[in-house]
C-alpha positions in Angstrom: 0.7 19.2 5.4 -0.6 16.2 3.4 2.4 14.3 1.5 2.6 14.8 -2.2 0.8 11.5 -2.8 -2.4 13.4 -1.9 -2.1 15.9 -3.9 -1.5 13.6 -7.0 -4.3 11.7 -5.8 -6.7 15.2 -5.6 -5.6 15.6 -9.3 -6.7 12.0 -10.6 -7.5 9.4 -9.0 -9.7 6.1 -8.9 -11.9 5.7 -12.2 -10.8 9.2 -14.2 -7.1 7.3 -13.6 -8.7 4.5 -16.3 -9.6 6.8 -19.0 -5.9 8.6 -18.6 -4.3 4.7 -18.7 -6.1 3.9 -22.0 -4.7 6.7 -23.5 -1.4 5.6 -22.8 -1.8 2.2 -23.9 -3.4 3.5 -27.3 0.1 5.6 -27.8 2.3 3.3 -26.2 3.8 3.7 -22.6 6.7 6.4 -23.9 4.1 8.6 -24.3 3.7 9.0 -20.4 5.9 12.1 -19.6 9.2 11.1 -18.3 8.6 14.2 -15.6 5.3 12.8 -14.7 5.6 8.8 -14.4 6.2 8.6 -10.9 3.1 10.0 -10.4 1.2 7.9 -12.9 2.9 4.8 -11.7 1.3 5.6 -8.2 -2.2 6.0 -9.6 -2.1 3.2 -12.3 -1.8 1.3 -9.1 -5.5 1.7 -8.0 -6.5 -0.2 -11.3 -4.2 -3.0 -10.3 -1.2 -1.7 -12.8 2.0 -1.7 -11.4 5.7 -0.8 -13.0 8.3 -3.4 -12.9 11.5 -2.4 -11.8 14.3 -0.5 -13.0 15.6 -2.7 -16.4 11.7 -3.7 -17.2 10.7 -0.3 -17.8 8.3 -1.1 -20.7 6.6 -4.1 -18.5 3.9 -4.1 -15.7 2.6 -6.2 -13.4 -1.2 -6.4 -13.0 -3.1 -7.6 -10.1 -6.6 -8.8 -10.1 -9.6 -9.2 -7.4 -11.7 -12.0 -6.3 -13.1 -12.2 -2.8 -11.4 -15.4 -0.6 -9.3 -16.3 -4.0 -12.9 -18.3 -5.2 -12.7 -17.7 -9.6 -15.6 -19.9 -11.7 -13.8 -21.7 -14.1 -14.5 -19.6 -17.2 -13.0 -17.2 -15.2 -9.6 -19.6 -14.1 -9.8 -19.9 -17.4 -9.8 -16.6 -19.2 -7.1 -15.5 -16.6 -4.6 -18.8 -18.0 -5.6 -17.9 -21.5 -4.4 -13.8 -20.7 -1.2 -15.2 -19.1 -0.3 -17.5 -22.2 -1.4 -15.2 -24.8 -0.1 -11.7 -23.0 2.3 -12.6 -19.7 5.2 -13.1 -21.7 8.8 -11.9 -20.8 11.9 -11.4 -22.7 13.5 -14.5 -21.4 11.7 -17.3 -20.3 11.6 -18.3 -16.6 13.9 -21.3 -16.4 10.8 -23.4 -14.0 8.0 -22.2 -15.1 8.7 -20.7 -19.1 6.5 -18.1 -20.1 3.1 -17.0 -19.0 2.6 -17.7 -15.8 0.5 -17.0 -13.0 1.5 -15.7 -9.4 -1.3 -16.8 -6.2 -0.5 -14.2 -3.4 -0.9 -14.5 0.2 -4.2 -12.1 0.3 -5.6 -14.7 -2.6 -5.2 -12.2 -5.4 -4.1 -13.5 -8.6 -1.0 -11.2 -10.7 0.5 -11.3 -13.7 3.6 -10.3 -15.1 5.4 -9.0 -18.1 2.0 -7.6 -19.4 2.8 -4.4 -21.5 1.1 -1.2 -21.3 -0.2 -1.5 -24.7 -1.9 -5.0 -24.4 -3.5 -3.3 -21.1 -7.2 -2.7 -22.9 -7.2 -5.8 -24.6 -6.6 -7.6 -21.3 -9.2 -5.9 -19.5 -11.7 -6.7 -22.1 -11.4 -10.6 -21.9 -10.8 -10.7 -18.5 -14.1 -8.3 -17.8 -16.1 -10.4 -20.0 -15.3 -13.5 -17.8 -16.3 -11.1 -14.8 -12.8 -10.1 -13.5 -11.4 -6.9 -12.1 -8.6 -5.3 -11.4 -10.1 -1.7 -10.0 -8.6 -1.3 -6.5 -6.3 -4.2 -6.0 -3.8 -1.6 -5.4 -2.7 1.7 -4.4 -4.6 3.4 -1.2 -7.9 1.5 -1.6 -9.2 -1.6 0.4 -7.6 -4.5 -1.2 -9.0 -7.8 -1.7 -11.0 -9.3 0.8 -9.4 -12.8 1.9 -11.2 -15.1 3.8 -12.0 -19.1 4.4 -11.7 -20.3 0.6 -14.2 -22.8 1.6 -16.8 -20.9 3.3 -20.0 -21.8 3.3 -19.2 -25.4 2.5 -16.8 -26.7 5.2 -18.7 -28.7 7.2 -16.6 -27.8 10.4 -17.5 -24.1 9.3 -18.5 -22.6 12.6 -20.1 -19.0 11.8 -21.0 -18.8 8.0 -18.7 -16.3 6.4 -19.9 -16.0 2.6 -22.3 -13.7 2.7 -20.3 -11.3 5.1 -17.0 -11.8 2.3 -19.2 -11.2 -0.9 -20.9 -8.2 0.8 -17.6 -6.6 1.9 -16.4 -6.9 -1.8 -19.2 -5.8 -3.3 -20.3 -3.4 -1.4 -17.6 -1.6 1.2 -14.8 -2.0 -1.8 -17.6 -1.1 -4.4 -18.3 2.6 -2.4 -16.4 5.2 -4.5 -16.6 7.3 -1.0 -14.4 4.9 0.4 -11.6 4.4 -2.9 -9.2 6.9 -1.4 -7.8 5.6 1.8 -4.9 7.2 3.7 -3.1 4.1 2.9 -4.1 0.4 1.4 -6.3 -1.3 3.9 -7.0 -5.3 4.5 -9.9 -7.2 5.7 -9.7 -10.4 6.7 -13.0 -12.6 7.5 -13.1 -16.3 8.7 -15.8 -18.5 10.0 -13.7 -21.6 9.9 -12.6 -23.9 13.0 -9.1 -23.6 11.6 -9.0 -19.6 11.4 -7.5 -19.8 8.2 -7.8 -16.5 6.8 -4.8 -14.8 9.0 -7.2 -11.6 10.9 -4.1 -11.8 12.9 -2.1 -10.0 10.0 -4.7 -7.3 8.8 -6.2 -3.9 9.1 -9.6 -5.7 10.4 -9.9 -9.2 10.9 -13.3 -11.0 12.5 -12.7 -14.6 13.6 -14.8 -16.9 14.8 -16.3 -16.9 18.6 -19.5 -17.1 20.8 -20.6 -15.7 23.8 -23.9 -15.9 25.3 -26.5 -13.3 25.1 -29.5 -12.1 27.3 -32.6 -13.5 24.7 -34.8 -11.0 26.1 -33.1 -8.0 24.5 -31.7 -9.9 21.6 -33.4 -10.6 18.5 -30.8 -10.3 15.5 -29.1 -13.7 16.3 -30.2 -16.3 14.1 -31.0 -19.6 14.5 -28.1 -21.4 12.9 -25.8 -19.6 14.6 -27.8 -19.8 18.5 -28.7 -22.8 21.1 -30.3 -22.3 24.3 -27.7 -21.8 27.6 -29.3 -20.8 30.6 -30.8 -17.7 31.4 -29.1 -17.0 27.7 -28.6 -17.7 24.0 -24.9 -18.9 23.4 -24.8 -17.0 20.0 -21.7 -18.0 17.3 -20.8 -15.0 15.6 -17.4 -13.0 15.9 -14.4 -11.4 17.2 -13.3 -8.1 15.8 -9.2 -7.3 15.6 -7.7 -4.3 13.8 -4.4 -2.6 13.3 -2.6 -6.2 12.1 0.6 -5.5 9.4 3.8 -7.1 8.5 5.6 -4.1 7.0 8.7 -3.6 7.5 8.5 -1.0 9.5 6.9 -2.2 13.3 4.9 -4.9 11.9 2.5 -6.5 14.7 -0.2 -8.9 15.6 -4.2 -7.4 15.3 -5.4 -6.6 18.8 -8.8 -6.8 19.8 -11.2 -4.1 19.9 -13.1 -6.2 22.7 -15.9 -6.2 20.9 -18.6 -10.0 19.8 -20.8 -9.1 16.9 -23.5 -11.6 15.6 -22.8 -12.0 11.7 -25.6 -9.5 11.0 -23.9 -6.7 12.8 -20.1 -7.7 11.5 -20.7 -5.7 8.4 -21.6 -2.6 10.2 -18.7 -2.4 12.7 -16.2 -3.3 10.2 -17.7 -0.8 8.1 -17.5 1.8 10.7 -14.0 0.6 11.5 -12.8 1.3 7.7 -14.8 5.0 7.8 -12.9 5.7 11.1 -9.5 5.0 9.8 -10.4 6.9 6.8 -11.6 10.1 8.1 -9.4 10.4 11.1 -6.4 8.1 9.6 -2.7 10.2 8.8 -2.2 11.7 5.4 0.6 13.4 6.2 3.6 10.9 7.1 3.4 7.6 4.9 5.5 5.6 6.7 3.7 6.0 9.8 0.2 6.0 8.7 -0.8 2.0 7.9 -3.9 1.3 10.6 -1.3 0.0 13.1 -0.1 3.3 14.0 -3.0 4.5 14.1 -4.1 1.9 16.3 -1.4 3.0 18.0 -2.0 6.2 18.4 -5.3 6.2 19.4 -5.6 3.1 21.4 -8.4 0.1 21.5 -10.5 2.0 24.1 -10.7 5.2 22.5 -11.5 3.4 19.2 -14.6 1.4 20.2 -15.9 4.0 22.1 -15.6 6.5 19.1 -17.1 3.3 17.0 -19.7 3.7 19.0 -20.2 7.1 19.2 -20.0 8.0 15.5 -20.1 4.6 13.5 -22.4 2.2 14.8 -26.4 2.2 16.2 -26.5 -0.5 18.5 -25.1 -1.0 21.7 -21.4 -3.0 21.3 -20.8 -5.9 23.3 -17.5 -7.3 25.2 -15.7 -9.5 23.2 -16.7 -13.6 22.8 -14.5 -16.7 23.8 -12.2 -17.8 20.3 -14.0 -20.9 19.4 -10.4 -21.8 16.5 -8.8 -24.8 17.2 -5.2 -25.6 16.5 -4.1 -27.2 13.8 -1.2 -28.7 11.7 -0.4 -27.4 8.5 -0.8 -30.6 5.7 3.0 -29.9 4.4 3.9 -33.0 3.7 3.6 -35.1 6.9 0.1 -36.6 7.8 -1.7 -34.2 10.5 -3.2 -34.9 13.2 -7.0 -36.2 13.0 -9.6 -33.7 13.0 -6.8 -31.0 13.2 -5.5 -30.5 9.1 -5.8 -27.4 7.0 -7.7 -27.6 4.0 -5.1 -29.3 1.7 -6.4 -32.9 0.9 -10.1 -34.4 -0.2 -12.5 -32.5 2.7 -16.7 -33.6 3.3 -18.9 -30.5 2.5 -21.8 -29.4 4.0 -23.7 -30.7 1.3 -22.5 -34.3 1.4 -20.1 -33.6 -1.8 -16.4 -33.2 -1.4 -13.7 -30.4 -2.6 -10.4 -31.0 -3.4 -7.2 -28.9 -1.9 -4.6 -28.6 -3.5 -1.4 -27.3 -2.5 0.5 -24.4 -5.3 4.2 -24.8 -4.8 5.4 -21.6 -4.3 2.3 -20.2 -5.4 3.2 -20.1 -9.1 1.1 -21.8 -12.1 1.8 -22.2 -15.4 -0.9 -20.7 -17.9 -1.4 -24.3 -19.2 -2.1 -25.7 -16.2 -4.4 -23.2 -15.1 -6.2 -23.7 -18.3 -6.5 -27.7 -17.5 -7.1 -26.9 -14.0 -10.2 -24.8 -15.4 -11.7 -27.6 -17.3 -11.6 -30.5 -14.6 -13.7 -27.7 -12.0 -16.0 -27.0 -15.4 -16.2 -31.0 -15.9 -16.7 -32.2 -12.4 -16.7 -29.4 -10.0 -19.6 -27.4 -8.6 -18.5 -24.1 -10.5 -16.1 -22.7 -8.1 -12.5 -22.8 -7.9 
């Protein structure tokens, strides 16, 4: 029997949810039943809306979406401006004060304190800056995190921004695809450092190579090839799934054995994400996150099913990791050639970014602001 989740979820869900929370906001957030808010709660969640905790019952938090944690400044800067203006508590944090912004692990952005009734203004400035919250939470695929300097790393080894914006845009964007058994992570890296952690998501590619037969190969481009022998040695990707650090039996990704050129990533992971959610649990939630079912059904049955079902070209056996190790730059010098991406860092282009490290991922609104205006000033438009 599927849990009651699913059933609130068949009720309302994804975009009709929107409409519903407007409402609310327009009458203020006493007007959502008492009898009813736990289910509300749960599907405000899918728009990036979630209830602070038991004392803070007129307060949310809201979470926002932007693929690899990459804003344009006007957009840093509408996000500092909705923090100052709307992020404020009823005491005032003793570090940071009031308005402040939190920088997660997956490279969302959240604020908190914002009230149910300032919701709809919110949205409007943030929306006109090009920033959205819809599914950065509940059962949907999250936020895609990957290299926050891909595609201008010069030690980039496979280039990943096409693959992240396409993910977001596309396999996020496909209303088929909003109602997952449970919330789902992709991870995508190109980099030599591996920085995006595949190890701790539903799917993560990483970067590897492995050397095809050129006569039945044509899809491998010619950044990514050089000539080996009676083969191409190809740099494309490793595929993982079924990574998770809940509490309950969190693991490491395992592979699914399978290299994929970075024109075919998007299909397997695709049909990786469809698998999971037509054949994924409904029914228990605390055993129904990817790595059970991972569990459940096992790498081999997976791929084969993958290929089977999901994907039209023949899958090959996994590639050798090309990631090197490296030291994290936390305050000691690393070793050469072996350093994250904190510090001044060569592009592609011959131009530099700058990498700076967030202390405890928390910044103020103000210094988000100024932050905003030096990337507008001298930057190439990203942050």
């Amino acid at each position: 029997m599927p849990h009651k989740k699913e059933a609130w979820k068949e009720e309302c869900y994804g975009d009709e949810v929107r409409e519903k929370l407007l409402e609310f906001a327009e009458k203020g957030w006493e007007s959502i039943p008492e009898d009813e808010r736990d289910e509300w709660f749960t599907r405000f969640k899918f728009w990036g809306i979630f209830h602070q905790r038991s004392g803070q019952e007129s307060y949310f938090m809201m979470r926002l979406t932007n693929a690899s944690g990459v804003l344009e400044p006007g957009q840093l800067r509408a996000i500092g401006e909705v923090a100052r203006d709307y992020a404020t508590g009823p005491v005032e944090n003793p570090e940071f004060g009031n308005g402040w912004i939190d920088l997660t692990t997956r490279q969302s952005v959240q604020l908190h304190w914002i009230k149910l009734e300032d919701v709809p203004a919110v949205w409007e400035k943030l929306e006109a800056a090009g920033v959205s919250t819809r599914s950065s939470g509940g059962d949907t695929m999250r936020n895609i995190s990957g290299c926050p300097v891909a595609g201008k790393d010069e030690h980039e080894l496979v280039e990943a921004r096409p693959l992240l914006d396409r993910f977001q845009e596309e396999l996020r964007g496909d209303d088929d695809l909003a109602n997952m058994p449970r919330k789902f992570n992709i991870s995508v890296t190109g980099c030599r450092e591996g920085c995006a952690q595949d190890s701790i998501n539903d799917v993560g590619i990483e970067p590897a190579r492995k050397e095809i037969d050129t006569a039945e190969e044509t899809s491998a481009s010619n950044r990514n090839s050089t000539s080996s022998g009676d083969g191409e040695e190809t740099l494309g990707f490793n595929v993982r799934v079924g990574g998770g650090l809940g509490g309950r039996k969190p693991r490491r990704a395992r592979s699914l054995d399978i290299f994929v050129t970075p024109e075919e990533a998007y299909d397997v992971v695709s049909g990786f994400v469809n698998l999971y959610h037509d054949y994924g649990n409904r029914e228990v939630r605390s055993k129904n996150r990817s790595r059970f079912f991972v569990d459940e059904w096992g790498t081999e049955e997976i791929r084969e099913v993958l290929q089977e079902e999901y994907v039209d070209f023949e899958l090959r056996t996994a590639g050798e990791d090309v990631r090197e190790e490296y030291t994290y730059n936390a305050g000691k010098p690393p070793e050469a050639g072996k350093a994250d991406h904190v510090g001044v860092h060569e592009q592609v282009d011959g131009r530099y970014y700058v990498g700076l490290s967030v202390a405890v991922g928390r910044l103020s609104a103000e210094d988000a602001i100024g932050l905003a205006a030096l990337a507008g000033e001298y930057g190439s438009g990203e942050v």
